[in-house]
SERO-4910 file (N, C-alpha, C, O; in steps of 0.05 Angstrom, whole numbers):
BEGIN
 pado doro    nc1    nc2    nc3   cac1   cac2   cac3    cc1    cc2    cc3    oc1    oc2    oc3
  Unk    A  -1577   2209  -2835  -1548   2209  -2835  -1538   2231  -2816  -1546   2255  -2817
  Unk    A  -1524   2224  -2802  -1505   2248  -2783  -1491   2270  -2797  -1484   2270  -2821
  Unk    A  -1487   2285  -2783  -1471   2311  -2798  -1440   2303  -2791  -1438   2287  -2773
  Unk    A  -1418   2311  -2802  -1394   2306  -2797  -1389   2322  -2769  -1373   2314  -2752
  Unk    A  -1403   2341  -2767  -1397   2356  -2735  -1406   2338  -2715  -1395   2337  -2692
  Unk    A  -1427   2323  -2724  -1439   2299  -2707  -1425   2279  -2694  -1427   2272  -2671
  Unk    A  -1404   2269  -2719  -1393   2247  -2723  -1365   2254  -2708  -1351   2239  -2695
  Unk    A  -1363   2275  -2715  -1335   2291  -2693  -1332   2288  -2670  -1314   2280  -2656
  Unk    A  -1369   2302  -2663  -1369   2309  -2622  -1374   2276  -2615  -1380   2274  -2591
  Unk    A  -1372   2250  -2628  -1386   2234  -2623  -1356   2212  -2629  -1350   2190  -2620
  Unk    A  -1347   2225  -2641  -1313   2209  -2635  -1295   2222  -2611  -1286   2206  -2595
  Unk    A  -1291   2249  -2609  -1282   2261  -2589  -1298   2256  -2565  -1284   2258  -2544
  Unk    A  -1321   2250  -2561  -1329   2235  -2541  -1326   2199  -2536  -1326   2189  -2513
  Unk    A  -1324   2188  -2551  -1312   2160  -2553  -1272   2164  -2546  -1259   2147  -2534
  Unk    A  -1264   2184  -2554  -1242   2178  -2553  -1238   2189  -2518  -1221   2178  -2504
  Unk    A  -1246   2200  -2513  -1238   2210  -2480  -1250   2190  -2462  -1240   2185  -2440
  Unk    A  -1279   2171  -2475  -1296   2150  -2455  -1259   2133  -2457  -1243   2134  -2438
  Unk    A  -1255   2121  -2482  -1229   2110  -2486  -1209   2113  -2464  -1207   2097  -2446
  Unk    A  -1194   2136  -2468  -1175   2140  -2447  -1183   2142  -2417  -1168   2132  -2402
  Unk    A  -1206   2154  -2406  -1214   2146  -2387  -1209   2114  -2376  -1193   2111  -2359
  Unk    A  -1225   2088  -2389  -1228   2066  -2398  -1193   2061  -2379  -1188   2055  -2355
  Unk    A  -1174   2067  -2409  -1146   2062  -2403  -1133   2066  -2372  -1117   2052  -2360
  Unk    A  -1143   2090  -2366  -1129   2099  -2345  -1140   2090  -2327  -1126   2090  -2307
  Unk    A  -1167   2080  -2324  -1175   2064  -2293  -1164   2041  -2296  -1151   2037  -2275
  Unk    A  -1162   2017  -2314  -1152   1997  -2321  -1124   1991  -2312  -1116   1969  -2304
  Unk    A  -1106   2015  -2315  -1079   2013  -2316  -1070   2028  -2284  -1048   2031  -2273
  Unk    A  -1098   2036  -2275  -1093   2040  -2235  -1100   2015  -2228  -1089   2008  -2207
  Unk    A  -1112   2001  -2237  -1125   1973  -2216  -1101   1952  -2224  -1095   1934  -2208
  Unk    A  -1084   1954  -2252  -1066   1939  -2251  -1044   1950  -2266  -1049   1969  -2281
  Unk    A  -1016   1939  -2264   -997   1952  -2281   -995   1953  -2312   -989   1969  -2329
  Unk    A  -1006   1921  -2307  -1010   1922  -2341  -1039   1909  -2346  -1048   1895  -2327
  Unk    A  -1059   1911  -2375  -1067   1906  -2380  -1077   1882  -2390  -1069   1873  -2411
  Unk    A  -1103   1866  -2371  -1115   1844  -2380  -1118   1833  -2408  -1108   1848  -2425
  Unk    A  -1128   1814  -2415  -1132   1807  -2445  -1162   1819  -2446  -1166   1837  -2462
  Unk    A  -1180   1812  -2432  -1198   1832  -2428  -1195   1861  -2434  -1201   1876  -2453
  Unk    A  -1184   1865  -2414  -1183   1901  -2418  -1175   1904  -2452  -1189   1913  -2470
  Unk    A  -1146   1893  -2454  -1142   1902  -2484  -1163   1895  -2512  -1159   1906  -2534
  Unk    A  -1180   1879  -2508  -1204   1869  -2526  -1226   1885  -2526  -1243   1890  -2544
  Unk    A  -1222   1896  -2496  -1247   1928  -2500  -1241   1949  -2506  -1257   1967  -2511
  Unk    A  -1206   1951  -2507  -1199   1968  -2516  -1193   1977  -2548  -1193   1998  -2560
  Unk    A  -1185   1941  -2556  -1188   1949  -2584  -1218   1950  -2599  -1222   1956  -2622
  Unk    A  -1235   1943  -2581  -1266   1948  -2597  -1266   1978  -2597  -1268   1990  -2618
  Unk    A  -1265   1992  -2574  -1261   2026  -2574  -1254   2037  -2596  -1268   2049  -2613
  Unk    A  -1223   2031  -2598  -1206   2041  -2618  -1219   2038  -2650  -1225   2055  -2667
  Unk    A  -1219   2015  -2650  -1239   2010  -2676  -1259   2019  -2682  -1262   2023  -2706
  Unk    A  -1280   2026  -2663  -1293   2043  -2660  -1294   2074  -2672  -1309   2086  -2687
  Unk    A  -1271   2083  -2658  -1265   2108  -2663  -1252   2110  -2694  -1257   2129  -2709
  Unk    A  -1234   2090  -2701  -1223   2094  -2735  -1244   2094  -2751  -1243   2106  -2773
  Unk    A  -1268   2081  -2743  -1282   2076  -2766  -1294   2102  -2766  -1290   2115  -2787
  Unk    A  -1313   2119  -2744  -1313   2142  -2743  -1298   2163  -2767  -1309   2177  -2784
  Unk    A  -1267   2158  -2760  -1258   2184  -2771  -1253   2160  -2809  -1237   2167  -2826
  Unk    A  -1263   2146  -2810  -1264   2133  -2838  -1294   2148  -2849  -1296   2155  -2873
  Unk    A  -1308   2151  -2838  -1333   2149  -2844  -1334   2188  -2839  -1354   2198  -2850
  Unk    A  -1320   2203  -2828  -1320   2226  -2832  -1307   2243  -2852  -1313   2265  -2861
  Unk    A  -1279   2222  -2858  -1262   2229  -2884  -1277   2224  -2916  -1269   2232  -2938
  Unk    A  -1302   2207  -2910  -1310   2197  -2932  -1335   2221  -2937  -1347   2225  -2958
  Unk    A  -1338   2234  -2914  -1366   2253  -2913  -1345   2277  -2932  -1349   2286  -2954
  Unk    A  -1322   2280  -2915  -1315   2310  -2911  -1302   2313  -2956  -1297   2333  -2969
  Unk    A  -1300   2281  -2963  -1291   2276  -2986  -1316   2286  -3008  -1317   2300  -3028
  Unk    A  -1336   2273  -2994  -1363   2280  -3009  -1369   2303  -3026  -1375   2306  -3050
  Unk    A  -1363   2323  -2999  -1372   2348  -2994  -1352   2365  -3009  -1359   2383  -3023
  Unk    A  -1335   2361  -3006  -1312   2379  -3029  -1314   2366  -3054  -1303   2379  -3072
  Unk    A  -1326   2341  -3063  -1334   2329  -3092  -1356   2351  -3102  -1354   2369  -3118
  Unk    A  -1381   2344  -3086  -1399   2356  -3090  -1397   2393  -3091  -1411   2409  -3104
  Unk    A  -1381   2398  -3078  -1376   2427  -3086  -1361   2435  -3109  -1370   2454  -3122
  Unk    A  -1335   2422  -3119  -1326   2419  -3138  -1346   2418  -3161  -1352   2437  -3176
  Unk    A  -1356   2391  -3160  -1385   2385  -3192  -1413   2415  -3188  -1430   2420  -3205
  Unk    A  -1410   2426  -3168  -1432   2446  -3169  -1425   2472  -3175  -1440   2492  -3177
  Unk    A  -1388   2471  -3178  -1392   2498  -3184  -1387   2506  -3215  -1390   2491  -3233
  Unk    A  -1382   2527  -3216  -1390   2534  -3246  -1366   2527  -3277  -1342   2534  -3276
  Unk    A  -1371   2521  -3288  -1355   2502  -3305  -1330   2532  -3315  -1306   2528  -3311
  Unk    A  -1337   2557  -3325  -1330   2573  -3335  -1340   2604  -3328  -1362   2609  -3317
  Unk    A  -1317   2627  -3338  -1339   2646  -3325  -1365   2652  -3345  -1360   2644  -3367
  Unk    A  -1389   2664  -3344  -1398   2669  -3376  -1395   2696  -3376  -1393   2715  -3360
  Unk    A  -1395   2692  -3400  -1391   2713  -3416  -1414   2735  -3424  -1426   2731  -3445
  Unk    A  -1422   2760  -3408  -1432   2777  -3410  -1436   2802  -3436  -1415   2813  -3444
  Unk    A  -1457   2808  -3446  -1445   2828  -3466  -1469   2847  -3465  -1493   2845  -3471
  Unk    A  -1453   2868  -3456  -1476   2894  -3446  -1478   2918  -3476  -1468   2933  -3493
  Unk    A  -1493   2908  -3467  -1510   2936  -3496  -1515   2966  -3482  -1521   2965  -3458
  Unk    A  -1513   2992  -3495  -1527   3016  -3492  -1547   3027  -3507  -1544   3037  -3530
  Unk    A  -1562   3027  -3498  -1576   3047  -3517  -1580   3069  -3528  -1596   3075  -3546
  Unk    A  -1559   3085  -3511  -1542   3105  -3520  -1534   3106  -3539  -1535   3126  -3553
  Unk    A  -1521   3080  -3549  -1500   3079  -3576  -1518   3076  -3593  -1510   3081  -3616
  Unk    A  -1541   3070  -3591  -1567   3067  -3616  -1575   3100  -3623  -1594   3100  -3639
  Unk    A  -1569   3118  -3617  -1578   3140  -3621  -1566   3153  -3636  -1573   3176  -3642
***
């Protein structure tokens, strides 16, 4: 499984291949093909699912920290042995 930092540099790099994509598309013509826009919505989709699949990590991980930490403080009770004397 990827790490969410993974999943990050790996959307932020999908999302710039993306706009790259856009901006050559939209020099060669004014507006965009049905083509172009069909690769563009696979991109995009692409990239949501990404940040779906990172919100579901980053959800995990504050669950799992939540259930691991400590229910209560405990309760300590220090003796001297001083006072036994």
């Amino acid at each position: 499984m990827a790490s969410i930092t993974d999943l990050r540099q790996k959307r932020a790099a999908l999302w710039e291949k993306t706009k790259k994509f856009l901006d050559n598309a939209k020099r060669e013509n004014d507006m965009l093909s049905a083509e172009d826009v069909e690769t563009y919505e696979k991109m995009e989709s692409e990239i949501v699912a990404l940040g779906k699949e990172i919100d579901i990590l980053e959800r995990q991980a504050e669950m799992e920290k939540r259930l691991n930490s400590p229910v209560n403080t405990p309760c300590l009770l220090y003796t001297s042995d001083a006072a036994d004397d």
